[in-house]
C-alpha positions in Angstrom: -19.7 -10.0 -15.7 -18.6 -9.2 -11.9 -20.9 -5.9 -10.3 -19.9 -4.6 -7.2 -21.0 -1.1 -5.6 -19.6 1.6 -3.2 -19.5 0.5 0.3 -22.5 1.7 2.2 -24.2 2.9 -1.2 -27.8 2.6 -2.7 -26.6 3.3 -6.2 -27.3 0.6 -9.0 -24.4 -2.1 -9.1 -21.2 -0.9 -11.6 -19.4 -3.7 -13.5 -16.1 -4.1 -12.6 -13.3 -3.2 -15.2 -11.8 -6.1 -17.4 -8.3 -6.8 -16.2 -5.1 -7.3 -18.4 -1.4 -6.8 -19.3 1.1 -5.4 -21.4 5.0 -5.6 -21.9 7.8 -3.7 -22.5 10.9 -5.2 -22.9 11.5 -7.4 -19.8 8.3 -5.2 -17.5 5.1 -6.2 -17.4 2.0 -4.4 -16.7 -1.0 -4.6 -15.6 -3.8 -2.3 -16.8 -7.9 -2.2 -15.8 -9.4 -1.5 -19.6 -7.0 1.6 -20.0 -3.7 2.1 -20.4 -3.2 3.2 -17.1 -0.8 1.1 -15.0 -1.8 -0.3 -12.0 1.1 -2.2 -11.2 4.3 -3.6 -12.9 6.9 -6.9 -12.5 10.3 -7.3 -13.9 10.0 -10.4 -15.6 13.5 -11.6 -14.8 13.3 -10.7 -10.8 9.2 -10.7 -10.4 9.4 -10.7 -6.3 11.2 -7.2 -6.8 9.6 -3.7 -6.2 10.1 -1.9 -9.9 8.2 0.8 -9.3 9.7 4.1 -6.8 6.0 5.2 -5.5 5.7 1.4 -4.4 9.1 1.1 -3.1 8.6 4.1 -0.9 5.2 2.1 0.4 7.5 0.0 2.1 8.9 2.9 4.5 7.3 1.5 7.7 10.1 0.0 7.8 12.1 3.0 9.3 10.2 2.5 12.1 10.2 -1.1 12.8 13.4 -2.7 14.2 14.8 -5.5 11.7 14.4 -8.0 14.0 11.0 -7.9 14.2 10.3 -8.1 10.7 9.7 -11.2 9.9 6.5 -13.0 11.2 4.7 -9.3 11.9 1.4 -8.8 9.7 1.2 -6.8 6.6 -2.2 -5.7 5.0 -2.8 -4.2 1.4 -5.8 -3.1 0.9 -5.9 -3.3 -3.0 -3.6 -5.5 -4.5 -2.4 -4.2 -7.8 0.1 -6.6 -9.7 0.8 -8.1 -5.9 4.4 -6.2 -5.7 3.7 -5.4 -2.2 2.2 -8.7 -1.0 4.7 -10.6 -3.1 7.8 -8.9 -1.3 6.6 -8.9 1.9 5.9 -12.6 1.8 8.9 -13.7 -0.2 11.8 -11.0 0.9 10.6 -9.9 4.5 8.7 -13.4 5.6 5.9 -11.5 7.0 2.2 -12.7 7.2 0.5 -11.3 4.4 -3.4 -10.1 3.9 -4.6 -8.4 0.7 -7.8 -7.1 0.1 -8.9 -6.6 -3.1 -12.5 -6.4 -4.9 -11.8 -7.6 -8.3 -11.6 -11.6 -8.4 -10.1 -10.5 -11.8 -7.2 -8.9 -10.4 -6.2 -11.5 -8.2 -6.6 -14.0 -11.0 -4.2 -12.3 -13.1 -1.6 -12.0 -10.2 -2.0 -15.5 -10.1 -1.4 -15.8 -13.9 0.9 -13.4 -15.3 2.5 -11.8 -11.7 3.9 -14.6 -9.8 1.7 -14.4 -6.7 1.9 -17.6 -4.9 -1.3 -19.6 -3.9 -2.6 -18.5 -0.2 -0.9 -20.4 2.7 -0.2 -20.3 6.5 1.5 -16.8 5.7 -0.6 -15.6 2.5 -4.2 -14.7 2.3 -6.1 -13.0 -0.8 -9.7 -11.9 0.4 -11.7 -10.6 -2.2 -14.0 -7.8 -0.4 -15.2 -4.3 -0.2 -11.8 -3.0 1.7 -14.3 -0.2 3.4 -16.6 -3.1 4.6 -14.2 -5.6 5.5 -11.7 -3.8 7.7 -14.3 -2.7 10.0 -14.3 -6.7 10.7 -13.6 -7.4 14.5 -10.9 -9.7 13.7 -8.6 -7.2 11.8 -9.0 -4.8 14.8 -5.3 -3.8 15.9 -4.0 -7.0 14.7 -1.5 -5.2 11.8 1.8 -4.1 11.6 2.2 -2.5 8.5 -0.9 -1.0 6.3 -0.7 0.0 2.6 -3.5 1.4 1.1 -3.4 2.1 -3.2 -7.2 1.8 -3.8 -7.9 3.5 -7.5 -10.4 2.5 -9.5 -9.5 1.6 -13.4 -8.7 5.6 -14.9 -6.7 5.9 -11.3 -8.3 9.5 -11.0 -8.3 9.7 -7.6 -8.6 7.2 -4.5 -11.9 5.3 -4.5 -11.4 5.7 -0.5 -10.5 8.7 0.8 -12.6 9.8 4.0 -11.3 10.3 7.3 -14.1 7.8 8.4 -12.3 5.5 6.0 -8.6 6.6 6.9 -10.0 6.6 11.1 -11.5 2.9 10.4 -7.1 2.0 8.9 -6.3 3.2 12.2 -7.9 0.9 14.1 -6.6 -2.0 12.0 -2.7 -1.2 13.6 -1.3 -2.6 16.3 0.6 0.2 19.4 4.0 0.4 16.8 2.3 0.4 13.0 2.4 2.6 10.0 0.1 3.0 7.1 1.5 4.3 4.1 -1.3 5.4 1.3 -0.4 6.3 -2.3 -2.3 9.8 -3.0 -1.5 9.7 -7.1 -4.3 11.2 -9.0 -5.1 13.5 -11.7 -8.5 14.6 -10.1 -7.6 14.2 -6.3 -6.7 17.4 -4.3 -3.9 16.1 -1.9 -4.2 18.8 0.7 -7.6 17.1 1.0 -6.6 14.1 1.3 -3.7 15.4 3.7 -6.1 16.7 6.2 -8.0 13.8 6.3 -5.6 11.6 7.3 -4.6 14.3 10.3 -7.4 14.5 11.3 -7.6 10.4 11.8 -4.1 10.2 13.2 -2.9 13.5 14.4 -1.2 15.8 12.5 2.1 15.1 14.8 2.0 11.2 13.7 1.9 12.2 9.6 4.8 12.2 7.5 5.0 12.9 3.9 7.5 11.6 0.7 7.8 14.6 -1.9 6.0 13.8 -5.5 7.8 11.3 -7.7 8.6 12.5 -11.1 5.4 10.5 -12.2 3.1 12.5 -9.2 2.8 10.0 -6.8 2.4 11.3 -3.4 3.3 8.7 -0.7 2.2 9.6 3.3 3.0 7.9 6.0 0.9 7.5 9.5 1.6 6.3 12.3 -0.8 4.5 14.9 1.0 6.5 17.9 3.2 9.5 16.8 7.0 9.1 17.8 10.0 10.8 15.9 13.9 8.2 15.9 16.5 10.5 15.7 18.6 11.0 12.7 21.0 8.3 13.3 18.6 6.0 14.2 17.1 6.6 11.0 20.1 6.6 9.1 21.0 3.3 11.0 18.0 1.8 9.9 17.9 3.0 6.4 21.5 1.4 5.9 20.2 -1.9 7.4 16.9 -1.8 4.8 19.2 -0.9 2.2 21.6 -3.7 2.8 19.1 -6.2 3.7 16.0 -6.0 1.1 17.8 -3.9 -1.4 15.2 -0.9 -1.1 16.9 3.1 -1.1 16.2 4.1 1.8 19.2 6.1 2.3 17.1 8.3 -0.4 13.7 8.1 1.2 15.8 9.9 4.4 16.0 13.1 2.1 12.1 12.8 0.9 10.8 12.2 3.4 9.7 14.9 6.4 7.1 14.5 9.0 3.9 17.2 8.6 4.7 18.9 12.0 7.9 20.0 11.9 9.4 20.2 15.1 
């Protein structure tokens, strides 16, 4: 059996939830003791994004020229079924660092979700994410941030202070986004809004409407700028013809906190 506790907490060690998986039709699934999903593959095309709430993780990209893609460094903090790490390894040829504190998890990417072994590009740590991104040598070092931390009845985030959100901040280098995945049935996203304005500046938020399952994707970035539309729209083409992700739709879902 694998304990672990809160970050920074006295309370007794909690054993971590049992990992495994489920199919339907060509999907798989991967669940922690419930039947909640925490992440999905198609069999068929498993370095693909299936899911829309994970697809629209991958908006950084709007603000990151194409060029400079590949080679830049993506985190996850959380690793899920590894759809994030996998595509920005495989498709976008970034450097790649998850964090996640379930050896379980990790094994069954390994097993049933195609993650590839760690390499010069790929690295799985299995931590606290509170704890370890406070570590000097993650300090303004990445790119590209996405945080989906839930723990297994995905009620709400398991990290979701603006200590915590301040502490992703620092992480990003000048140019970078985090995107964070505020799903939850308990969680009160104007909280969690506030919280993450309060770490970045409201004028460096921007927010995807709810998916049709209540996923709530926002988007920070470490120093507010705004492209114009046609740069946008420029860039959503090139993601869309590039990596096959809609982007032309995340333009319409997509609006920045402070309007201007």
């Amino acid at each position: 059996m694998i304990y672990s506790r809160p970050s920074g907490s006295t309370a007794p060690l909690t054993p971590l939830p049992e990992v495994n998986f489920s199919e339907d039709g060509d999907i798989r699934y991967l669940h922690l003791a419930t039947e909640w999903i925490q992440g999905s593959m198609r069999i068929d095309r498993p370095y693909d994004i299936e899911l829309d709430y994970v697809q629209r993780m991958m908006a950084w990209l709007l603000f990151m020229p194409a060029a400079e893609v590949a080679g830049a460094h993506a985190m996850q903090l959380g690793l899920g079924a590894g759809s994030i790490t996998k595509f920005c390894h495989k498709k976008l040829r970034m450097t790649c660092t998850a964090i996640e504190i379930n050896p379980g998890v990790l094994h069954a990417c390994r097993g049933w979700f195609r993650l590839p072994p760690d390499d010069a590009r790929l690295r799985v740590v299995i931590a606290d994410a509170a704890r370890e991104i406070r570590a000097a040598q993650w300090r303004g070092v990445v790119d590209a941030l996405q945080v989906d931390l839930y723990d297994h009845e995905a009620a709400a985030p398991v990290l979701d202070s603006e200590a915590f959100y301040r502490d992703c901040r620092a992480l990003l280098s000048p140019q970078a986004c985090m995107t964070v995945n505020l799903f939850g049935r308990s969680s009160r996203f104007e909280d969690s809004l506030q919280k993450i304005c309060s770490a970045f500046g409201q004028e460096a938020v921007w927010t995807f409407k709810p998916t049709r399952e209540g996923n709530t994707i926002v988007l920070a970035q470490r120093r507010a700028w705004r492209p114009g539309r046609q740069a946008l729209q420029e860039a959503a083409e090139t993601i869309e013809r590039r990596w096959g992700l809609p982007a032309l739709h995340w333009l319409r879902v997509l609006k920045p906190v402070l309007r201007s």
